[in-house]
N, C-alpha and C positions, 0 to 999 in steps of 0.2 A: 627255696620257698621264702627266707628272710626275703630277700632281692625283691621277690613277686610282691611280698605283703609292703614292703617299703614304697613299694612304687605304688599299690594299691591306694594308699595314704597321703601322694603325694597327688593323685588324679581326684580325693574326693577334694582337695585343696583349690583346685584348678578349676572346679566344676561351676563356680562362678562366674569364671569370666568366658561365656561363652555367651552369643545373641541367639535367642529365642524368638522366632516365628512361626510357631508352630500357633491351631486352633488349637485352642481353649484354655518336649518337648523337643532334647530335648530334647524332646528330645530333637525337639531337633536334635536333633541331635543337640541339645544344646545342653548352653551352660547355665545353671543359675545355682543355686545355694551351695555352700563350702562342705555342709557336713557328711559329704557323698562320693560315694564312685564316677566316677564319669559316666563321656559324652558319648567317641566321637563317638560318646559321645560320643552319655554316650559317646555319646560318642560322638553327635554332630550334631550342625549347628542350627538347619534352619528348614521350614517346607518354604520354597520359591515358590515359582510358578508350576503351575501345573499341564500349560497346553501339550498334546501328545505331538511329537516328534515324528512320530510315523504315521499311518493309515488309523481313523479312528474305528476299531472292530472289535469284538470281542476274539480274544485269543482262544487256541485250541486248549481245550481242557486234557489234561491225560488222564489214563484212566480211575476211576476212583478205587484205592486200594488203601488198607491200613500201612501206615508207615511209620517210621521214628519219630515225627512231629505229633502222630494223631494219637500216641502211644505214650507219649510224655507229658505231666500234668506241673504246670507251675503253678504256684500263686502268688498274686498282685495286689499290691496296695495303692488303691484309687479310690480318688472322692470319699476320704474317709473309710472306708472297709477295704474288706479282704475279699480278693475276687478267686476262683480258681476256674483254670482253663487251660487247654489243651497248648503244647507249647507252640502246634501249626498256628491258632486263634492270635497267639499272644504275637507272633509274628506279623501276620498279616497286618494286625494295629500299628507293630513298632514303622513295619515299612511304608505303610499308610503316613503319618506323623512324620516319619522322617525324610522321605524322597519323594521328590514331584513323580505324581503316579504315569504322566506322558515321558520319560525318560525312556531311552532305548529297554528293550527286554531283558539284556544285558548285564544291564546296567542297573535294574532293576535285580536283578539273580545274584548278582554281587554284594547290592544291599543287605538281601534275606540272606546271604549266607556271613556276613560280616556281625549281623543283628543276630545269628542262631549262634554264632561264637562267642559275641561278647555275654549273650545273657548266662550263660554254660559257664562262662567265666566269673563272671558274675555270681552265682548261686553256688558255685564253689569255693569261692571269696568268703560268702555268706554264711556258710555253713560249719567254716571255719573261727570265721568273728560278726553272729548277730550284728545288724546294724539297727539300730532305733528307728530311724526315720522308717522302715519298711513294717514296724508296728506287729510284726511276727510275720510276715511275707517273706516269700526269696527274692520278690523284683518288687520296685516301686515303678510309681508312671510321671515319677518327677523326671524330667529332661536331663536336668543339670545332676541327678545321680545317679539314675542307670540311663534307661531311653524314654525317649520320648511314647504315649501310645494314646491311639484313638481309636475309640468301640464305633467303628462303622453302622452300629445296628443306629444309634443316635448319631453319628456326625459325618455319612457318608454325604448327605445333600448339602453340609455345610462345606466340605472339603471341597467335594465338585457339584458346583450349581447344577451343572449341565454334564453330560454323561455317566452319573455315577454308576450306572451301573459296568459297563465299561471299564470303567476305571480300575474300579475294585475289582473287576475278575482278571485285569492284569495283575496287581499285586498279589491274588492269590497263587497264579497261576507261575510267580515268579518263588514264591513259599513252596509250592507243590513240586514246583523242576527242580527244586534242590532239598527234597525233604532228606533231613539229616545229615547233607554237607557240613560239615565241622573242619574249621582252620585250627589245627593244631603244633606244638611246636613241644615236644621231647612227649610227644601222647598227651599232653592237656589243653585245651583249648583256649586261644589266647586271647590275649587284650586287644579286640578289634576295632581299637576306637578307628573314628571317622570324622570330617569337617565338610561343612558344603562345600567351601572353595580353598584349596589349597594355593599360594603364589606358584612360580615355576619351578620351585623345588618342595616337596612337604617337607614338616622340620623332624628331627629325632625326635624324641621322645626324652632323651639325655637333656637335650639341649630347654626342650622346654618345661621339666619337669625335674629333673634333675637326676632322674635315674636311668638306666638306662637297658631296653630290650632288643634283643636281634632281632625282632623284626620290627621294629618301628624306628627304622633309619629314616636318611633324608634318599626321594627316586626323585624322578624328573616328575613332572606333573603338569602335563599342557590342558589348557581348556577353561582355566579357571575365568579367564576373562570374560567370558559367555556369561556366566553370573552378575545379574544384577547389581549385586552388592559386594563386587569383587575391587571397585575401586568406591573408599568412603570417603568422607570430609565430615571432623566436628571441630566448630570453631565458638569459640568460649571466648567473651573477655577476659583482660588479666587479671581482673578483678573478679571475675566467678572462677578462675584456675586458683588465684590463689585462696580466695575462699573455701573451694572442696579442696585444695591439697591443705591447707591448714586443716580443717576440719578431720579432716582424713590423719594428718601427720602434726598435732599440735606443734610436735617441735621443729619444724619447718620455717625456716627463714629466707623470702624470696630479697634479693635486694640490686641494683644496677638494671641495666636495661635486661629486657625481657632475650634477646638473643643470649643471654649469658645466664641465664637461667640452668640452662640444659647442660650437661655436661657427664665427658665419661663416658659418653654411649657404647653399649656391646651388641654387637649382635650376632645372631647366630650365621650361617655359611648359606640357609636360605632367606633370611633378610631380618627376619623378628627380631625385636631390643630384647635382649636376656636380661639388660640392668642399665639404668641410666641414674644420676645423678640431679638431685632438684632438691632444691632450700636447703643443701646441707643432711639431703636424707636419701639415700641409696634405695631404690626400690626396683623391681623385676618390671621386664614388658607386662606382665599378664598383672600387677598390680594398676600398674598405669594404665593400663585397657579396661580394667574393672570401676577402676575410680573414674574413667570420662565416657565411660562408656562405647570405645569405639568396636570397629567390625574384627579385628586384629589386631594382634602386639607388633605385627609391621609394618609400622609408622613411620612420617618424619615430622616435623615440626617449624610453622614459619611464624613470623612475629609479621601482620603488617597493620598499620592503623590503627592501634592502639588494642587488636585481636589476637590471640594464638589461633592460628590453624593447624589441625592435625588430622593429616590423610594417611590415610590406612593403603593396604593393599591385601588384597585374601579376604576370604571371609570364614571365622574359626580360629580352632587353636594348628591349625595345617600338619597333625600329625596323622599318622595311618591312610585310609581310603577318603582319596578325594571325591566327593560325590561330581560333581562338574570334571572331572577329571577322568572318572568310570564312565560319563557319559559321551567325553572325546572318543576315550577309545572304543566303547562299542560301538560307536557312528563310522569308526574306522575298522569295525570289521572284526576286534577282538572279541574273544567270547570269555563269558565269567571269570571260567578258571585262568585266562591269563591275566585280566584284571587284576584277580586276587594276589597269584603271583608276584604282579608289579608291585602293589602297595604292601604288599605284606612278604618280603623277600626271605628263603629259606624257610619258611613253613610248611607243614601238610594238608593235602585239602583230603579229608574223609569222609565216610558216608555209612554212619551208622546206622 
């Protein structure tokens, strides 16, 4: 339990440096304020696009029965109050917010059962050590400290212009086929963060956070490239770098050509800087992605024209379920549960 709570504290740390493209994040899965749990993040990082992948129809409904979702009441702190709602509802939002709703079914089912994990995880975190930001809630709808969420009843025509209704009775229908799936690991359900786009490897959890869980190793993870925003570029002159790394790091000293700025670089075994060296000030990837704001801590760095460029690759902090990566494999045929397998290796998947 130390271990858990350590690393608990080191994801609310983190929770900023994740991009946010979520309406209105995160959860996107995303990342934004430090005084919180994560991403993926939640546990992740972003809603993309949204065009559906397959056939545009509404899905089969199964039959309407009470279940562990419709049976469980969380509450939420949003737009100032305290909301309370069934945890199928609270669901439906998170997956809405978090995953293009045209994603295979899949891959979709994987989401809701990664998003019923982490919250379960989450509110037992919680329960354990109150956190502020949640104002006496067990979940907040800040992105960047648990998940991301959106009340459909107001922002399904904002999400999708055009077929919400469609839309939305896939992501139900993806809550519904897995009410009460729970990823667990020694009987408690785990940390199931998540990233839009992982590179070709997702990272540990050790490596980008500093502690480390058996199941958020580093798997394979194809597919990322399909994401938009899985290759980035931010190019700053040397004079607005050193600007916000002064500002950022008073005691930063840049001095010689800008190629010799950099130095020391680590990275981890799937690509991300863990630490690099600048003005004389030692700082992590996930600080240097936070301070220029790019898409991932898996960068490199070019000097030309009197510019630094910094190109990323990934999109997120690429630990746990890659969403662009659930979406290779259900195209290919897998279903949920081996998805969940993948990213999340030697856990349980159960159905309370």
């Amino acid at each position: 339990m130390k271990k858990l709570l350590q690393l608990a504290a080191l994801l609310t740390l983190t929770a900023f440096f994740l991009p946010v493209l979520t309406v209105g994040f995160p959860i996107r899965a995303a990342e934004a304020g430090e005084e919180g749990l994560l991403p993926v993040a939640g546990a992740a990082d972003a809603r993309l696009e949204t065009a559906a992948e397959t056939e545009l129809r509404l899905p089969e409904q199964p039959a309407a029965q009470p279940g562990y979702d419709a049976s469980q009441t969380v509450t939420l702190w949003q737009d100032g109050e305290i909301r309370e709602m069934t945890l199928g509802e609270y669901l439906v939002g998170v997956v809405a917010a978090e995953m293009p709703a045209g994603f295979p079914e899949e891959a979709l089912k994987a989401q809701a059962v990664a998003a019923r994990s982490y919250a379960l995880y989450k509110i037992a975190l919680y329960e354990k050590s109150p956190q502020e930001v949640h104002h006496g809630a067990q979940l907040c709808a800040d992105a960047g400290h648990c998940e991301a969420f959106a009340d459909l009843s107001l922002q399904a025509a904002a999400l999708w212009p055009s077929g919400a209704e469609v839309y939305e009775s896939r992501i139900r229908s993806a809550v519904e086929q897995t009410d009460g799936w729970v990823l667990t690991w020694e009987d408690q359900p785990i940390a199931a963060v998540f990233c839009a786009a992982s590179a070709q490897q997702t990272e540990t959890a050790e490596d980008i956070w500093g502690a480390a869980l058996p199941y958020l190793v580093s798997v394979e993870s194809p597919g990322g490239d399909q994401c938009g925003s899985y290759y980035g570029q931010v190019e700053l002159s040397q004079e607005e770098f050193a600007a916000r790394l002064k500002e950022a790091y008073p005691q930063a000293a840049l001095s010689g050509p800008p190629e010799q700025w950099f130095r020391e670089l680590r990275r981890s075994a799937a690509g991300s800087i863990l630490s690099l060296e600048v003005g004389g000030q030692r700082l992590s990837g996930r600080e240097m992605r936070s301070l220029l704001g790019l898409n991932s801590a898996n960068f490199t760095v070019k000097a030309r024209d009197g510019d630094l460029i910094f190109e990323t690759v990934g999109y997120g902090h690429g630990v746990g379920l890659s969403q662009y990566g659930a979406r290779y494999f259900a195209l290919a045929g897998q279903s949920c549960e081996e998805i969940l397998a993948h990213y999340y290796p030697g856990t349980q998947l159960e159905r309370r």
